[in-house]
N, C-alpha and C positions, 0 to 999 in steps of 0.2 A: 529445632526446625519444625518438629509436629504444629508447637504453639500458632505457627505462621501459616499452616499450611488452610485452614477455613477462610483466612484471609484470601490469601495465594487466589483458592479456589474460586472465590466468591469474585475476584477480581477477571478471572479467564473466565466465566462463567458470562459477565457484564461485555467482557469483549468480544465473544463469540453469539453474545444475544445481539448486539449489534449489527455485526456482519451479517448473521441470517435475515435479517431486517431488512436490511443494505439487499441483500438478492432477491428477499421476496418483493421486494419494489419494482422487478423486473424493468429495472430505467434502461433507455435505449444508450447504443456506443455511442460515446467513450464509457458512460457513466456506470455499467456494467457493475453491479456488485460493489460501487464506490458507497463509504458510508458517509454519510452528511455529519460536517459538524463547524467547528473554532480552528481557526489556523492556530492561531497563539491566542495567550488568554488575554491580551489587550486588544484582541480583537472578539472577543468572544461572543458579539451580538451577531456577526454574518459566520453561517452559517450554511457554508459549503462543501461538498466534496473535494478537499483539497488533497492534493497527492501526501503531503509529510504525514496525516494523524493516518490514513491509509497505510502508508510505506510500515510505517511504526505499528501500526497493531497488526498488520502481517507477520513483520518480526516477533512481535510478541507471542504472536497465538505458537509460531516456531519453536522459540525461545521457550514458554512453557511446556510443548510437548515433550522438547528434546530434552528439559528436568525431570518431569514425571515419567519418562522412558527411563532415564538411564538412576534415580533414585527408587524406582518403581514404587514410584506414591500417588494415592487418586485414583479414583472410580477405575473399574476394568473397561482397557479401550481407550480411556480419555487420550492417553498422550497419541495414539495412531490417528487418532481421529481429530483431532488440534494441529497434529503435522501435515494431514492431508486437506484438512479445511485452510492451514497457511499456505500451500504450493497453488490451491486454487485462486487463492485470491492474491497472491503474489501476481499472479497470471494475468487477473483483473486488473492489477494497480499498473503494469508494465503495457496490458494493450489501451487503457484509458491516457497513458502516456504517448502513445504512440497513436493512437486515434484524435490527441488536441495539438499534436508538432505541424506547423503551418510549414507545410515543403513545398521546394520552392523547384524551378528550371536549373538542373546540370547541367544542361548541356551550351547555356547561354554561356557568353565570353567575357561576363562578370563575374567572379568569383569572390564568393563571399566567404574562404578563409582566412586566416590570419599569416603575413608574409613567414613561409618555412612549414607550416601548418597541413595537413592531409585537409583537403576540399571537403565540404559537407554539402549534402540536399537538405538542411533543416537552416530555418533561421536562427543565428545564431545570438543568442539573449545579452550581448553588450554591443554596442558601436565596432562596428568594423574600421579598420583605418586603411 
């Protein structure tokens, strides 16, 4: 595991120099701390803020702290400091979600859930029947 671990490091290192990047841009809501990049690699020339490589290097910055916590490997700090840098930007990726939901009128006498379905105030991303 040592052999992997400059690897490891150099890899958390790249994702958290991002993110800092990502907030020192200070973008206005939604974009809050979003870091710009590829949805998928066949798209790799547009180059947006998109929620998934977000959602995912959130996870990840987590997912590495909570190994170097509980292996106690890596710089002193790193793993408290990766798990608190993930709950923030966890924060970022969920109100940037919630700051692009186009909501709509509840109270009108169309309802746009699905027959058996709890009602929603968000447009719902397939055809309604």
């Amino acid at each position: 595991m040592d052999a992997n671990m400059d690897p490891f490091l150099r890899i958390v290192n790249y994702t958290s120099v991002l993110r800092q990047r990502a907030v020192a841009m200070s973008l206005p809501a939604p974009l809050t701390g979003m870091v710009v990049g590829p949805a998928e690699h066949d798209l790799c020339s547009w180059l947006h803020p998109y929620f998934d490589i977000n959602a995912w290097m959130a996870r990840g910055l987590r997912d590495a702290g909570l190994f170097l916590r509980e292996t106690n490997k890596g710089p002193s700090g790193l793993a408290d400091s990766l798990l608190h840098e993930a709950e923030t930007y966890y924060s970022d990726v969920i109100a940037s979600v919630e700051g692009s939901l186009i909501k709509v009128n509840t109270t009108s006498s169309t309802s746009l859930s699905r027959k058996g379905s709890t009602p929603t105030n968000y447009l719902p991303l397939w055809p309604v029947a």
